[in-house]
C-alpha positions as CSV (number, residue, x, y, z in Angstrom):
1,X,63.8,115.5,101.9
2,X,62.6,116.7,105.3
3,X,64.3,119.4,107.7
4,X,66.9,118.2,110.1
5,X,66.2,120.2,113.3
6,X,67.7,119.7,117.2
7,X,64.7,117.8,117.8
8,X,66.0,115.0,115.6
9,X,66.5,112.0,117.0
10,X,69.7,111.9,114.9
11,X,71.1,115.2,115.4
12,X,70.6,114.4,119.3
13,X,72.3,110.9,118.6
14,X,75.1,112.8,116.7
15,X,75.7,115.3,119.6
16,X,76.1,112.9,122.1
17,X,78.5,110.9,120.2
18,X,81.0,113.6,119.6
19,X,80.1,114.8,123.4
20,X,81.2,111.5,124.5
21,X,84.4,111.2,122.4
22,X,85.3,114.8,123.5
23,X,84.9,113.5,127.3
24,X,87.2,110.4,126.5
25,X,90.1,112.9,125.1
26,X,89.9,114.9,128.2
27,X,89.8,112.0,130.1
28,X,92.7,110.3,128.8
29,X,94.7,114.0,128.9
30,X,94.0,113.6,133.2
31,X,95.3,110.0,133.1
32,X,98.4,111.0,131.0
33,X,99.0,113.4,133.8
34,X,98.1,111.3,136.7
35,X,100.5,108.5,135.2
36,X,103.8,110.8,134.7
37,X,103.5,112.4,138.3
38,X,103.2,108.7,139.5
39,X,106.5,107.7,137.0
40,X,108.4,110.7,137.7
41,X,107.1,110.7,141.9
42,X,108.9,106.3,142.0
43,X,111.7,107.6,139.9
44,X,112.5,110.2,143.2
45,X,112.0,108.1,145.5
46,X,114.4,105.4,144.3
47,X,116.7,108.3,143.3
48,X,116.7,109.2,146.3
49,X,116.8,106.0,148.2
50,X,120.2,105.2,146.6
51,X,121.4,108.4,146.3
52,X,121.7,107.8,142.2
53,X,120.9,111.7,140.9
54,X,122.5,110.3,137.7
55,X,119.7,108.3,137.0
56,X,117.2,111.0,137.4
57,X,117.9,112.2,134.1
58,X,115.3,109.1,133.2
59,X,112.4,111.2,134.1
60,X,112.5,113.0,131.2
61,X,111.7,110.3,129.4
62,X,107.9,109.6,130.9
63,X,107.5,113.2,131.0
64,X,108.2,113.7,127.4
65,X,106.4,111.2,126.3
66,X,103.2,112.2,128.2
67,X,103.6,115.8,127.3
68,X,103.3,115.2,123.6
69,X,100.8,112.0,123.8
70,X,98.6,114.6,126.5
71,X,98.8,117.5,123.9
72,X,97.4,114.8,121.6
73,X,94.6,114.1,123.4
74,X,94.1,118.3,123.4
75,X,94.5,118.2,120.3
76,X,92.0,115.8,119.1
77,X,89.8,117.1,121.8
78,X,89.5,120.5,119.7
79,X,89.4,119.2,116.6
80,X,86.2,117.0,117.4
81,X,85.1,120.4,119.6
82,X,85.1,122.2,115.7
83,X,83.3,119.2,114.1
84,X,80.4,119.8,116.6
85,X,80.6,123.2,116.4
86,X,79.9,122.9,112.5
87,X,77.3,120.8,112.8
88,X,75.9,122.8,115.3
89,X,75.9,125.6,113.2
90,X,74.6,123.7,109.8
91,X,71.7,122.2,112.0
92,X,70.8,126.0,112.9
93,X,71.1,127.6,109.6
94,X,69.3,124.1,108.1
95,X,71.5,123.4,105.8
96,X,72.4,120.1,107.3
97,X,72.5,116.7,105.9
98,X,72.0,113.1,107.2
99,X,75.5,112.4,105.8
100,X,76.1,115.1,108.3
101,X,75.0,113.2,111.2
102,X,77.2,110.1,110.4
103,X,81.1,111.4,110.3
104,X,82.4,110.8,113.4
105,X,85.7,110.8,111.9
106,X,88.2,113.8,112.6
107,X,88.1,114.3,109.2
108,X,89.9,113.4,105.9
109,X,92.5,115.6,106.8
110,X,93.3,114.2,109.8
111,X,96.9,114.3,109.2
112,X,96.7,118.1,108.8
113,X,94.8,118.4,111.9
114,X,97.3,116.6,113.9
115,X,99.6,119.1,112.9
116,X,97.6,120.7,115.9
117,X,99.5,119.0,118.5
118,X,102.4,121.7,118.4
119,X,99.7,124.3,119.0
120,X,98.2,122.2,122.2
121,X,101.8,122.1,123.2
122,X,101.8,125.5,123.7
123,X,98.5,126.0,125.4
124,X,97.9,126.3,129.0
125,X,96.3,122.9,130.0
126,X,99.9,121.0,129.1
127,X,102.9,123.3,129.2
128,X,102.4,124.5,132.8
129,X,102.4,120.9,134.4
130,X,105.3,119.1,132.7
131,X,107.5,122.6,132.9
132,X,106.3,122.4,136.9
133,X,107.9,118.5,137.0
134,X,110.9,118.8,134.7
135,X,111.8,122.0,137.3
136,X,110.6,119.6,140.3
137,X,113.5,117.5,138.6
138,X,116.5,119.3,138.2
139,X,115.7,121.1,141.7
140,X,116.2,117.3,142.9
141,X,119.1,116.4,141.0
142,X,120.7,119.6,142.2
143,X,120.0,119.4,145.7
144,X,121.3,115.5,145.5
145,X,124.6,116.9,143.9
């Protein structure tokens, strides 16, 4: 069996792959913000249009939703940030396989790595924004009141 090294076309295949699926989880985490400011921004403005503040209290169902679904993305984002880390680190110490190079997958125990999420929740990427728009909306419904 020959040596897998970083000069493998595979290994530099491999890489790639998980670089690219790393760049679509932080990619989708940006549109999950960009589409709960625009939600939560038309919800305002019609709020505010007909002087409703009671329905204002339906922004927090956009930003809920994106919160979790964004600290998905974060999640997944580190757990496929681990899986090139350990291949990384296989590939260096040569104990690499090709069966290595072809699991793309999160894993087997995907389900206990999604028990990330409430982690991500907490992490500074997530908790920051949404906190900044649920505060954006009660300041609005109380100065409507």
């Amino acid at each position: 069996m020959t040596k897998i090294t970083f000069e493998s076309g595979a290994v530099q295949a491999y890489l790639n792959t998980l670089q690219g699926v790393i760049g679509r989880m932080a990619s989708s985490s940006a549109s999950c913000k960009t589409w709960c400011v625009s939600l939560v921004s038309a919800l305002l403005v019609v709020v505010v249009d007909r002087r409703r503040p009671d329905i204002l209290l339906l922004a927090g169902v956009p930003i809920l939703m994106f919160f979790v679904l964004d600290a998905y993305y974060l999640a997944l984002e580190k757990v496929f940030r681990k899986s090139y880390t350990a291949v990384v680190r296989k590939v260096a110490d040569g104990s690499a396989t090709m069966a290595d190079l072809f699991d793309i997958e999160p894993g087997a125990d995907a389900g206990k790595k999604i028990g990330e999420i409430f982690p991500a929740m907490k992490s500074f990427a997530v908790w920051p924004f949404y906190g900044f728009l649920v505060a954006i909306v009660i300041v609005a419904r109380a100065v409507l009141l």
